[in-house]
C-alpha atoms as an extended CHARMM CRD file, in Angstrom:
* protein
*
        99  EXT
         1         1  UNK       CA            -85.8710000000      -29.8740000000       14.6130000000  PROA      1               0.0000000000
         2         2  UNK       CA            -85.0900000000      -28.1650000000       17.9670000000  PROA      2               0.0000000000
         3         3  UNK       CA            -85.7090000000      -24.1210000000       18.5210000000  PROA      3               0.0000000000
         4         4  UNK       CA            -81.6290000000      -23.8560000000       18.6660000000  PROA      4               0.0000000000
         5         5  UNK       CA            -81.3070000000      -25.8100000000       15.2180000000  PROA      5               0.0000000000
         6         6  UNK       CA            -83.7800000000      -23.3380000000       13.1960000000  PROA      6               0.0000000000
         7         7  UNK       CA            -81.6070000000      -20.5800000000       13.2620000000  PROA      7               0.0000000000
         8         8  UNK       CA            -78.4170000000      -22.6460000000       12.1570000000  PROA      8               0.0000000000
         9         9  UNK       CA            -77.8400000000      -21.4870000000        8.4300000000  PROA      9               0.0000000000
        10        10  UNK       CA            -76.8670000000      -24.3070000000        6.2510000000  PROA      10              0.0000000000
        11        11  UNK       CA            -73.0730000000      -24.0530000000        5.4220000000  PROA      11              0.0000000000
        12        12  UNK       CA            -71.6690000000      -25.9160000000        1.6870000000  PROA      12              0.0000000000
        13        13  UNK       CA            -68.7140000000      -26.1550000000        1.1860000000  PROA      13              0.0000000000
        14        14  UNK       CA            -66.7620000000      -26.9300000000       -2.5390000000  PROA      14              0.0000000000
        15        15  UNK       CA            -67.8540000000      -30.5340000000       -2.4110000000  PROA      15              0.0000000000
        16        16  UNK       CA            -71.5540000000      -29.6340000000       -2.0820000000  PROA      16              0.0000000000
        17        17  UNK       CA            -71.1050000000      -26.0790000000       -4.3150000000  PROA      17              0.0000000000
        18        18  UNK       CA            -69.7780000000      -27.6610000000       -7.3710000000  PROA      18              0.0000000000
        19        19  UNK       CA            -72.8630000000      -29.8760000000       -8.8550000000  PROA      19              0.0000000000
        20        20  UNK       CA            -74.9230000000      -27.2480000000       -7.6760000000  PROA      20              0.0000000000
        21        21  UNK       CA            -73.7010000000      -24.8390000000       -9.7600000000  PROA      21              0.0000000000
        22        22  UNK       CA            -72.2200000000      -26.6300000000      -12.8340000000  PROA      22              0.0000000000
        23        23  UNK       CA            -68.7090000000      -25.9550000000      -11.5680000000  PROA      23              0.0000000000
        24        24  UNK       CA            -65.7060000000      -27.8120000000      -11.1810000000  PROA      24              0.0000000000
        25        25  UNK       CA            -63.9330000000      -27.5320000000       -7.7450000000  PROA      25              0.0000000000
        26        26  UNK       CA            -60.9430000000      -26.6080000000       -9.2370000000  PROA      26              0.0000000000
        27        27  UNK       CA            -62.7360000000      -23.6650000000      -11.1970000000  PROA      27              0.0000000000
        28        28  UNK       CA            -64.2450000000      -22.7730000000       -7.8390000000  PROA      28              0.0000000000
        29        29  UNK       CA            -61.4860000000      -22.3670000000       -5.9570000000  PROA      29              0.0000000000
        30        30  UNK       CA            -59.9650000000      -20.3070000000       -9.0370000000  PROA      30              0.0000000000
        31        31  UNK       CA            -63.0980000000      -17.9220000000       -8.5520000000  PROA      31              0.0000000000
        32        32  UNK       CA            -62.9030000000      -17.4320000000       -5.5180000000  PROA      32              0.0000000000
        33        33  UNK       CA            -58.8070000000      -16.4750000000       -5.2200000000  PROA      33              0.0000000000
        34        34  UNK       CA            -58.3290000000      -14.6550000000       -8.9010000000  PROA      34              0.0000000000
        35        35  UNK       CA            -60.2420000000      -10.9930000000       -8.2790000000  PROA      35              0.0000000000
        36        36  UNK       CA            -60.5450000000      -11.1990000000      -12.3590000000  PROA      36              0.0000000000
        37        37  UNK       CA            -62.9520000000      -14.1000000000      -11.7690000000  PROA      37              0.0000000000
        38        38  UNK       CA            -64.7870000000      -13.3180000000       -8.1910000000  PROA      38              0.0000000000
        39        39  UNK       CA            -68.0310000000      -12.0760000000       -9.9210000000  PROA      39              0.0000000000
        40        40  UNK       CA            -68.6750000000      -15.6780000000      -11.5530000000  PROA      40              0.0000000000
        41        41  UNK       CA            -69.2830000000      -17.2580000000       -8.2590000000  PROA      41              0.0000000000
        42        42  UNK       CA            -71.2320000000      -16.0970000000       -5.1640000000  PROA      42              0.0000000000
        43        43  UNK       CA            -68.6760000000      -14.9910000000       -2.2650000000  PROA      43              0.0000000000
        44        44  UNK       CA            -67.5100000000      -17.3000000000        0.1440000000  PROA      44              0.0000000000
        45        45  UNK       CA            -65.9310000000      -16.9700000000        3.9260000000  PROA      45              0.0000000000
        46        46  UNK       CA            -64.0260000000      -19.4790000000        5.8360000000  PROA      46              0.0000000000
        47        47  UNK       CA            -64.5610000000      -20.7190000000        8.9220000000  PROA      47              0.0000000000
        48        48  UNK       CA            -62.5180000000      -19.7170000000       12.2510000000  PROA      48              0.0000000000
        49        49  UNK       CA            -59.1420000000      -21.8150000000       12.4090000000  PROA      49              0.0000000000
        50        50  UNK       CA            -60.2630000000      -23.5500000000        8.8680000000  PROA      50              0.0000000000
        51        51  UNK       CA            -58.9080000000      -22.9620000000        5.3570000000  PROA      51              0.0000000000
        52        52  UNK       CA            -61.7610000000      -24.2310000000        3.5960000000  PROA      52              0.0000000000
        53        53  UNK       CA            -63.9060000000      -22.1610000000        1.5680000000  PROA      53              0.0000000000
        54        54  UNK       CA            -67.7490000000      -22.3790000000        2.8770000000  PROA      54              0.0000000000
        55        55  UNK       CA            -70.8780000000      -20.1750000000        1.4200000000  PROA      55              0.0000000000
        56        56  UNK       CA            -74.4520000000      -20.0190000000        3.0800000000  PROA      56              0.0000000000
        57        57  UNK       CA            -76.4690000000      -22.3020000000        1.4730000000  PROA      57              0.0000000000
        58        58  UNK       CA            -79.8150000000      -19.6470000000        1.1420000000  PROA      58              0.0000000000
        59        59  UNK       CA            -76.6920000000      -16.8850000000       -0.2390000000  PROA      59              0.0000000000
        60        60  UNK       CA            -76.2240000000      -19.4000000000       -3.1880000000  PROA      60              0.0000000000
        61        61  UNK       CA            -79.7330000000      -19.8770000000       -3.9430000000  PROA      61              0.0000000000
        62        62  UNK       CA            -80.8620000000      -15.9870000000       -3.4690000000  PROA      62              0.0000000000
        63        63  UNK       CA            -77.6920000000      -15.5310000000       -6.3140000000  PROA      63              0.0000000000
        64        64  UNK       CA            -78.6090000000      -18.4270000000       -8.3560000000  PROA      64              0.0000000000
        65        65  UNK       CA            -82.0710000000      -16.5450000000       -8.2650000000  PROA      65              0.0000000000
        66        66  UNK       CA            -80.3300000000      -13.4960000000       -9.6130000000  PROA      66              0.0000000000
        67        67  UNK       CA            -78.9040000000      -14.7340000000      -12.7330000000  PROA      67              0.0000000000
        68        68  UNK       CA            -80.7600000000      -13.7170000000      -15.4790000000  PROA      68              0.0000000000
        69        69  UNK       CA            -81.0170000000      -15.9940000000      -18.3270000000  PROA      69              0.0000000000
        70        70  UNK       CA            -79.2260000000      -15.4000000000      -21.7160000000  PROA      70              0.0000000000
        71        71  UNK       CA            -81.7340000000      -14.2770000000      -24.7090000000  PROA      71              0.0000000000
        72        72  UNK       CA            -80.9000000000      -15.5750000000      -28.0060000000  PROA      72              0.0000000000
        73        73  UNK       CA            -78.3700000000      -13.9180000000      -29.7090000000  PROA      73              0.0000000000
        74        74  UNK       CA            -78.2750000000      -11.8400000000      -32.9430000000  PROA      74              0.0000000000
        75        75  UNK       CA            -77.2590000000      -13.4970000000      -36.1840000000  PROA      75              0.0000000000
        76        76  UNK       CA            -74.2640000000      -14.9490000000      -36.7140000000  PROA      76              0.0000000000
        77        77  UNK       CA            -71.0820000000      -13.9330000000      -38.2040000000  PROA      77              0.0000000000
        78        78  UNK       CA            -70.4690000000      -15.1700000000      -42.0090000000  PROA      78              0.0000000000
        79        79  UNK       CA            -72.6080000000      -16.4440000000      -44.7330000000  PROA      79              0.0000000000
        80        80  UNK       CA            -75.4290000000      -18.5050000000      -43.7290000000  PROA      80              0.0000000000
        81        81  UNK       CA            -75.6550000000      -21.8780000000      -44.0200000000  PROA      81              0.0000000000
        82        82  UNK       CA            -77.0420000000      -23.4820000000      -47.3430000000  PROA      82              0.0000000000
        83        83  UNK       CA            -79.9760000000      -24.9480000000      -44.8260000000  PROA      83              0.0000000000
        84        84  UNK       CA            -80.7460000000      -21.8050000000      -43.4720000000  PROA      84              0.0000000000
        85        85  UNK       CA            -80.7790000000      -20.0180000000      -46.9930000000  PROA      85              0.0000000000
        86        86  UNK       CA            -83.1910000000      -22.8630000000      -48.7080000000  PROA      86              0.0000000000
        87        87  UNK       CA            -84.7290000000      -22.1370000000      -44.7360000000  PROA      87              0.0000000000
        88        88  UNK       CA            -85.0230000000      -18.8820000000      -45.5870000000  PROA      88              0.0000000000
        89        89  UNK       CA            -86.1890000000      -19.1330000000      -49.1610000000  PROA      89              0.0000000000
        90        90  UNK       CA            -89.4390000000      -21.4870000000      -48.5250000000  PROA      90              0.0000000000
        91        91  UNK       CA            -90.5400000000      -19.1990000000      -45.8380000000  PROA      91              0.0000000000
        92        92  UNK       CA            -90.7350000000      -16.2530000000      -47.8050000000  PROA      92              0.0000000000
        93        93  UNK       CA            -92.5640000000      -18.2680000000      -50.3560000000  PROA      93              0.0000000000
        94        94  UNK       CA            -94.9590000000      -19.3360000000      -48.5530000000  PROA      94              0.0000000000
        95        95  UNK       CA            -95.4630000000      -15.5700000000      -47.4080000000  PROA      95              0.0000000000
        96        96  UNK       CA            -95.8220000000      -14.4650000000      -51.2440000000  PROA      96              0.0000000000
        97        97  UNK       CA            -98.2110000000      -17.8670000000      -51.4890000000  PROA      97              0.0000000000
        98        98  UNK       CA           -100.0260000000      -16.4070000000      -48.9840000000  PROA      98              0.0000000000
        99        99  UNK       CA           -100.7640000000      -12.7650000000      -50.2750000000  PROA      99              0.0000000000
């Protein structure tokens, strides 16, 4: 690697974006052109005299870095499940076993 290549940034563009980030191209491009949906991807820029949609390649990374990953959620709406009741049932006797 030459001294004038280190400071290059690596530029992606949808093709390379996509698998990258679980996305289809299509919902990419959405993303990036609805406002609604802007916050779902990182932000891109285009290139002088190009139409294509580029991002930094060490932008995506620092925001995949940023995601923070879903906890599990609280219970679920309904009646439980006739597994999770019986579930349910044999662990708290095995806690009364236990006393």
């Amino acid at each position: 690697m030459t001294k004038e290549q280190s400071h290059l940034r690596r530029i992606l563009f949808i093709e390379e974006l996509s698998p990258l980030i679980g996305k289809t191209a299509n919902t990419i491009r959405t993303c990036a052109t609805n406002a609604k949906y802007q916050h779902l991807i990182p932000r891109p820029f285009k290139l002088p005299n190009s139409r294509r949609l580029a991002w930094y390649e060490e932008d995506v990374l620092t925001w995949m870095g940023q995601a923070v990953p879903v906890g599990p959620t609280g219970r679920r709406r309904g009646r439980p499940t006739k597994a999770e009741q019986l579930a349910r049932a044999r662990l708290a006797a095995a806690i009364e076993s236990q006393r």
